[in-house]
Phi, psi and omega in degrees: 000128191290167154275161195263125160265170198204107158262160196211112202240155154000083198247001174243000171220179172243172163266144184108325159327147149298162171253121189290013164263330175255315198066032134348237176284133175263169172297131139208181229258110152304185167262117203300147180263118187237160184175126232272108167230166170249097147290141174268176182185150185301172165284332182227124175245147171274113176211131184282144171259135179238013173357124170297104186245184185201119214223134165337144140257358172254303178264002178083351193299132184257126155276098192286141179271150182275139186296159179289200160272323184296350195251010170286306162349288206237059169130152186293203184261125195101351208260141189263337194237128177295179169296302161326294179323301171335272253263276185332308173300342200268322150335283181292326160285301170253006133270300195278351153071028188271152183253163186310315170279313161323294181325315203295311197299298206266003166284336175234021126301320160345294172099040156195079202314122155226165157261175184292326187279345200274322176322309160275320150340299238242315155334304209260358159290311185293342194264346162311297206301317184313318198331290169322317181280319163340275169345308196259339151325307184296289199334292187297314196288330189296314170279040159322177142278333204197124186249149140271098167231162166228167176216162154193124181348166201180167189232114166243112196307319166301344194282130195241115160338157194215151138267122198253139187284084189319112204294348202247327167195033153075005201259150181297118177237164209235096201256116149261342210298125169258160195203145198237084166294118179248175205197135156227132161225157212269105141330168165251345180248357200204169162310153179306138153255168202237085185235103201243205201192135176243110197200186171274116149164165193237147185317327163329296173315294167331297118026293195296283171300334174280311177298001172289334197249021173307172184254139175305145163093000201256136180326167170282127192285167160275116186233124181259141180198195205239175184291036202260153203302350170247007176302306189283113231276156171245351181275313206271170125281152177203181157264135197247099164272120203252149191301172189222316178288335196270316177305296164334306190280321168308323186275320184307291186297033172232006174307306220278257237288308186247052210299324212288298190278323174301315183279006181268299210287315186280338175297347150345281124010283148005276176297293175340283174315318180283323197262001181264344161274345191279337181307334216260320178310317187274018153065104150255151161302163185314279207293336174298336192281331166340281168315314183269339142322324170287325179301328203206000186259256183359317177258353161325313215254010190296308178286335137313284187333317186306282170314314172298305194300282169344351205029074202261283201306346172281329208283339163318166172317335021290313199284336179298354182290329189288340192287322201264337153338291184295335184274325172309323202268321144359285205265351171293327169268032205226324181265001205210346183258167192277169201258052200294319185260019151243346136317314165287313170094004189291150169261090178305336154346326169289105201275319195277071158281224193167122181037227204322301187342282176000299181319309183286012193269032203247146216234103173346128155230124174287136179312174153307162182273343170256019177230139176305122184296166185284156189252105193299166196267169202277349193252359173287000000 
């Protein structure tokens, strides 16, 4: 945001003067001394309105001066905390993560006393007006083509176990685990929309619920996520793409114990990552970065698959089930998942990603040989 300029001008000489120092010379007009400063200010100011009125003696009727626009904009005529107020309180709470009794305390050092329940009033005012846009986000995220989810852990301090009903087989479990599930879904015609949740549920669940609001007819969406068990819609049919940075990171914590079978996967890993830079350095198209990930991903993971499928890795010792955990899941994603970041075009190279990101980190893959890649949309 530029700064508000301010001039200042010149109030005991002119241009053209002597100059009161040799008593010389004369004046004339330099290039002004200028300089930068950041002044504070409370976030919220108060200010009464006085609107002029006038009243009838016979019929009593009162005529009121009309509000400016600027002060229509932000809240009707009576509303004491504008949209901006609003908005900012609503801002300091769930971006800034400050809680409602903190605002209040530092609005009246401030000098501009509220309390917390009024702080939460003008919140469940602002989330009232949102609602419509809400709505019709889930409307838009349910035909996506292609969802990006995650979860990552969270605190709602009041939140009390609940039983909850298992979307897979229906039976009641006593759920605590709490999780701030996110979503990105990818149009074909429009920006990415961003949508999460903080609740006893897992982005699966979330997933789940937006796609009750699918259009009848519409293809199986593409959903890229990490394995984890709770990840998968019970409703949609769908294309299923599992993370490669997530796949990765299991093995990486498994050098120290197991370096010989672990570093056979990430040099793997390695080669993946070298041929998903060389597609994004030769700028290739969706189908061209396809074609060359199948040409060249693809027979990389033949010698893992093997080993997973052969139960190679069970017939080891006992301590080796997490090692053989990660390969089954390794070549099962490797072999069976969709090609979301060669639709896409993302530079996947990047491991250390964080909640939701993490998702975008996935490294073109070819489907089974016996399903058809998804058919990207034309204006993407």
């Amino acid at each position: 945001m530029p700064p508000t300029v301010e001039h200042h001008a010149l109030e005991d000489v002119s241009k053209g003067d002597d100059c009161p120092e040799c008593e010389t010379g004369k004046l004339y007009k330099y290039d002004p001394a200028s300089f930068v400063r950041i002044e504070s200010q409370p976030p919220f100011n108060a200010v009464q309105h006085v609107a002029e009125r006038l009243r009838c003696n016979a019929c009593g009727v009162f005529i009121t001066a009309t509000l400016p626009d600027s002060v229509l904009q932000d809240g009707g005529r009576g509303q004491k905390y504008g949209y901006g107020a609003r908005a900012l309180m609503a801002m300091n709470k769930y971006f800034a993560g400050t809680p409602f009794y903190r605002q209040g305390t530092l609005n009246q050092l401030l000098g501009v006393p509220m309390t917390a329940s009024t702080i939460f009033d003008q919140c469940e005012h602002l989330a009232n007006d949102l609602k419509p846009v809400h709505d019709t986000l889930l409307k838009l995220a349910a035909d996506a083509w292609l969802y990006h989810i995650d979860d990552t852990g969270n605190r709602i301090l009041d939140q009390k176990p609940v039983m909850k009903r298992s979307r897979h087989d229906g039976r009641e479990r006593l759920r605590s685990g709490i999780h701030t599930s996110g979503m990105i879904a990818e149009q074909g015609d429009g920006p990415p929309l961003v949508l999460y949740q903080t609740s006893l549920s897992h982005a699966g669940e979330l997933l789940d619920d937006v796609l009750r609001l699918r259009s009848d007819g519409s293809p199986p969406p593409l959903v890229m996520s990490d394995a984890l068990s709770s990840n998968p819609v019970s409703r949609t049919p769908l294309r299923i793409a599992l993370c490669n940075a997530h796949g990765r990171r299991n093995f990486a914590d498994l050098v120290v114990h197991f370096p010989e079978e672990a570093e056979a996967v990430l040099t793997r890993y390695q080669l993946i990552w070298q041929h998903n830079t060389e597609a994004t350095e030769q700028q290739m198209t969706a189908a061209q970065r396809l074609a060359h990930h199948r040409k060249h991903s693809l027979p990389v993971w033949k010698t893992p698959a093997a080993m997973a499928q052969t139960g190679w890795l069970r017939t080891r010792p006992k301590p080796t089930a997490a090692l053989a955990r990660r390969s089954t899941t390794s070549t099962n994603t490797s072999t069976d998942s969709a090609h979301s970041a060669a639709m896409r075009g993302h530079r996947s190279t990047t491991i250390a990603w964080s909640a939701v990101s993490s998702c975008r980190s996935v490294i073109a893959r070819t489907p089974c040989s016996s399903r058809a890649p998804p058919v990207r949309p034309s204006t993407m």
